[in-house]
N, C-alpha and C positions, 0 to 999 in steps of 0.2 A: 970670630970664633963662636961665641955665641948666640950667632946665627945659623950656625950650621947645627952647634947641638940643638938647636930646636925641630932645624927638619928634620934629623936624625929620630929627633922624639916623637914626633907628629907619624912620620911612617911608621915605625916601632909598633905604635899604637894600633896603628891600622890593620898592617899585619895580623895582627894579635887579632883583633875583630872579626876578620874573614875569619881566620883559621878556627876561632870559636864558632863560629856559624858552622862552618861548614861542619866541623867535628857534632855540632847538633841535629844537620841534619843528618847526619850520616847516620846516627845514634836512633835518630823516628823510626817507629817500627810500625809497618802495615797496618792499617783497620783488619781484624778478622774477619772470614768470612760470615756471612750471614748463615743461621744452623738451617740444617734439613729439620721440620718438622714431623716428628711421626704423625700423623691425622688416621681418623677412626672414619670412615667412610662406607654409604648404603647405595646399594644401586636400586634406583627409584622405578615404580612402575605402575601401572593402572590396576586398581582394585574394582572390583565392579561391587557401588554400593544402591542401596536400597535408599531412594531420597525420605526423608521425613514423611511420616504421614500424620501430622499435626502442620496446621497454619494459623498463624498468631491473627488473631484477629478484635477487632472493638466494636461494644454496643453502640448505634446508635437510631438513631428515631427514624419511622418507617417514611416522615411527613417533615419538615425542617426548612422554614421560611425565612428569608433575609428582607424584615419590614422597612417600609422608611416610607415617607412622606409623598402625598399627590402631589403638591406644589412645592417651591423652589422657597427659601426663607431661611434666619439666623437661626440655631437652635437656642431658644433658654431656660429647657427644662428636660432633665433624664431623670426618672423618679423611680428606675430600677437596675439591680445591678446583676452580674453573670453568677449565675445558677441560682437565681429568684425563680420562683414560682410563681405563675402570674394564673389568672380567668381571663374568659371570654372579655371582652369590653373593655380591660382594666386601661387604664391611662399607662404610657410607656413614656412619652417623650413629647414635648412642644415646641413649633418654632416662633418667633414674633407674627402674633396674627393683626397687629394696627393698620397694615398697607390693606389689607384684607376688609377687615371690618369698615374702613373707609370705604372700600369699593362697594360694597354691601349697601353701606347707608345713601352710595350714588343712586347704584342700581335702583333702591325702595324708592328712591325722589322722583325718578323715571317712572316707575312705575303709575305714582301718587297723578304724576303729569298728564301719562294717557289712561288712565282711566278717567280721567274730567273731561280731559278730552273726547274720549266718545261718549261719555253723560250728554256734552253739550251737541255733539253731532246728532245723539239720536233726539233727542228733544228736538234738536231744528227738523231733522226727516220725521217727525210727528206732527209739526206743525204744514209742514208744506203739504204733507201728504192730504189733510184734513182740509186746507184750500184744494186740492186738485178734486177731491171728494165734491167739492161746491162751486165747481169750473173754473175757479181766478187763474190758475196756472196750467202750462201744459203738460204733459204728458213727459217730455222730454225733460222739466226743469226737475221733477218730481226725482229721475231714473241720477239725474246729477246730485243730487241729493244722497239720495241711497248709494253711489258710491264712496261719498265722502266717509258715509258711515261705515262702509265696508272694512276702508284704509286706516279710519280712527280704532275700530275692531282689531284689525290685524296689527297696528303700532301697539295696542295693547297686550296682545298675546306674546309678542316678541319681547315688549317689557316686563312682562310676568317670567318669563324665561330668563331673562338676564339676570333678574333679580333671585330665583332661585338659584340661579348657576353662581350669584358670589356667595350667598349665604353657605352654598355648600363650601365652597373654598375658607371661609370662614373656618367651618367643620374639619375640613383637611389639615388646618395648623393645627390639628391633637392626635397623634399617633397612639392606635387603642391597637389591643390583641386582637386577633383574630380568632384564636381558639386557646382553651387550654393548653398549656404547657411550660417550659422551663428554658429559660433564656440563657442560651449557651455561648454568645460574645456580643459585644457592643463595640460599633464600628465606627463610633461617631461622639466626640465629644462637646462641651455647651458651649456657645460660644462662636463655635465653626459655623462659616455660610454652607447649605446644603444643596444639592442641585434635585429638584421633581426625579422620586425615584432613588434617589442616592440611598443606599443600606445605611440606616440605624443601628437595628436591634436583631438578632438572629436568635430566633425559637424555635423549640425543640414540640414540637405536638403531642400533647399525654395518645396513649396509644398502640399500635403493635409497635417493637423493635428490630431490628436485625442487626445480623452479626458482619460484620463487613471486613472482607483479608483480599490479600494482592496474591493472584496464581501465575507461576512462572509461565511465558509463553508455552514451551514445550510441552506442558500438563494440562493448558487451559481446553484443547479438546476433548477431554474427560468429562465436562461439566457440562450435564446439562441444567435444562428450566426443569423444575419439578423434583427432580432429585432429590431422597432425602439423605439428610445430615446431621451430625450432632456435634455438641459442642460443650466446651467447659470451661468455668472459672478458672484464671491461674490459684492454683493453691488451693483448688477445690475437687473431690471427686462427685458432684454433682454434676449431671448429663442435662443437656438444654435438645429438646429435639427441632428442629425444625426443616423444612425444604429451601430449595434454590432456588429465588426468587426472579432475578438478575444476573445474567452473566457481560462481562463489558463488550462493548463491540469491536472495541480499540487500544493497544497497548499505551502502556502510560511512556512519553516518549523517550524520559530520563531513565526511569528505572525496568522498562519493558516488560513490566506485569499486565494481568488482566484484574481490575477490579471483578469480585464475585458477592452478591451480596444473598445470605440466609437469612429466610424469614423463620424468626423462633415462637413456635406455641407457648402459649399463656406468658407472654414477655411483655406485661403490660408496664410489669413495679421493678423491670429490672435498670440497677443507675446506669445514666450515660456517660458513657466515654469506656468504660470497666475494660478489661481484657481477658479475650477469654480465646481456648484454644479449640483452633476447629480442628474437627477427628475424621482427616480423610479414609472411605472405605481402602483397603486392600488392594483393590483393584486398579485402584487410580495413583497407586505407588511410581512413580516413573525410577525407572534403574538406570543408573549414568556412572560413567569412567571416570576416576579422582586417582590423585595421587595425594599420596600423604607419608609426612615427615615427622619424624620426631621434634617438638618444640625448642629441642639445644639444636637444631642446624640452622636456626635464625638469626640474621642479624642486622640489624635498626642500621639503613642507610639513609639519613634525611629525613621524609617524610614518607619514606619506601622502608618496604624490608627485602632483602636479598639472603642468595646462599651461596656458598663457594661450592665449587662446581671443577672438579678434578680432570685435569687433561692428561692423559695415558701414556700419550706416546712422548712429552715435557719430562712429565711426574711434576707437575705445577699447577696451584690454584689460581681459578678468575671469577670476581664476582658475577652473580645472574641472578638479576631486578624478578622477583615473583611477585604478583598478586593469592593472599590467600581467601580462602574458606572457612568454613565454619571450624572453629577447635572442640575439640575432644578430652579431656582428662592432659593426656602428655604429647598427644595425636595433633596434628594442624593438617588441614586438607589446602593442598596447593591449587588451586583454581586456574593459572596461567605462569607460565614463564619455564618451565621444565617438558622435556619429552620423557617417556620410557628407554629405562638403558643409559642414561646419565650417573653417575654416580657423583653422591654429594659428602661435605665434611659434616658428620655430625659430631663431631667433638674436636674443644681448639679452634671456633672459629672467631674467637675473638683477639689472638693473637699470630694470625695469618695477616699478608700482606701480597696484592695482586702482584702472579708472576712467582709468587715464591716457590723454590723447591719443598718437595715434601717426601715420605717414606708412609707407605702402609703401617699403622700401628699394628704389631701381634703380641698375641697377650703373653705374660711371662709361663714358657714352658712348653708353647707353642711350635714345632720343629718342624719342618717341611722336609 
């Protein structure tokens, strides 16, 4: 008997179990649906703007050298640092010159050698010469003679050469200025092996300056050699005049500019590196098609910014990756990723989801 009320009690329970289940599901009520969006949207299109006629441009030196060493050696001495002032001659930098100066003191001992050497040659063709003068020898022994000296002659000139050629190397482990001016980086620290030629020191040449800016391919046929130009300090209403010195021959491969460089009158004491704005004539405005959006239909995707981008015939938003342009006060200029006649969300785009339904917002009181 009291085996069976157990499985009496055992189903009981179970019973019970489902029935409660099931009673909870039956009780779950739907997820709601996801809401329609009203979104505030612009239909986008080409404005025909007027590109800038200012290009940011920096002084620098007309003349700009990267010194370093005739021969190959350890540096152990930099005895000036970036934006020094240097002179003509000044000492800049030294390598170990003992491998040097050894070869110096070789060369002078070579030297010391043949020079005695042809002392003593020409003294024997003085003496032979002065028997051939009193018949003891002949003709032929005399002419043997005289070459010898020739050879001891010529070992000497050679050794004279050698010997100023290390003395000069000597000279070479002292990196001196070439001309006045202000040393604008150093390339090489003490200590480091340097290879004949390797850049030291970069100086700037006291002297005229120019103004140096990057011109977009498109515009770069406006420039010529001669042209004059002006230019201005950032934050300054002084005018710098000068002509077009330089124009490049070649776009820069990464950012497809033309370097252009202005030579500026009486630009002797102007500091290097400054920034200053150059003042394209009028003429040389180039006019090009932008589209532009207000700064709220932006939205940070990653290391991208996109816009939601309304589909008509849905009524649903889809993200669309842009590259921008220059901004404006509230204004952004789209540079890629939009055609004309797209329409975009500018407001709510940060509570949109790809795909989602949405509704034209209209404003309250608005009646069709």
């Amino acid at each position: 008997m009291p085996h069976n009320f157990a499985r009496r009690f055992v189903f009981t329970v179970g019973v019970l179990v489902a029935a409660s289940a099931l009673l909870s599901a039956c009780s779950r009520q739907e997820a709601p649906p996801e809401p329609v969006r009203a979104v505030k949207v612009v239909a986008v299109g080409e404005l025909a703007q007027q590109q800038t006629a200012l290009y940011a441009g920096e002084v620098r030196a007309r003349v700009e050298s990267r010194l370093g060493f005739r021969v190959g050696g350890k540096l152990t001495q930099r005895v000036v640092d970036t934006g020094q002032r240097v002179s003509a001659g000044q000492l800049l930098a030294a390598i170990d010159p003992q491998d040097y100066q050894l070869s110096a003191q070789a060369a002078q001992a070579q030297l010391l050698a043949a020079q005695t050497q042809r002392d003593v040659t020409m003294a024997d063709y003085r003496r032979y010469e002065s028997l051939r003068g009193q018949g003891f020898i002949s003709g032929a022994e005399l002419e043997r003679r005289e070459a010898s000296l020739k050879a001891a002659e010529a070992a000497l000139v050679q050794a004279r050469s050698q010997s100023q050629a290390q003395s000069n190397q000597v000279g070479y482990a002292r990196l001196q200025a070439t001309a006045a001016g202000v040393v604008t980086a150093l390339e090489a620290e003490v200590g480091q092996v340097l290879a004949a030629g390797q850049p030291v020191v970069r100086l700037a040449h006291d002297g005229p300056r120019d103004a140096v800016f990057n011109v977009p391919e498109q515009a770069i046929q406006a420039f010529k050699v001669g042209m004059p130009m002006q230019a201005q300090f950032t934050g300054s209403s002084d005018t710098l005049k000068g002509l077009v010195r330089e124009v490049g021959a070649s776009a820069d491969p990464v950012t497809r500019t033309f370097t252009v460089k202005l030579a500026l009158q009486a630009s002797e004491r102007l500091p290097l590196g400054a920034t200053v704005n150059v003042l394209v004539p009028s003429q040389l405005a180039v006019a090009t098609q932008a589209i532009e959006l207000p700064t709220s239909a932006l939205r940070q995707e990653g290391e991208g910014t996109a816009v939601w981008v309304l589909d008509e015939a849905s009524m649903t938003v889809q993200l669309q990756k842009v590259t921008l342009g220059p901004v404006q006060a509230q204004q952004v200029t789209v540079a890629t990723g939009l055609k004309p006649g797209q329409k975009v969300v500018v407001a709510g785009v940060h509570v949109l989801t790809p795909g989602q339904k949405v509704t034209l917002y209209k404003p309250a009181g608005d009646v069709k």
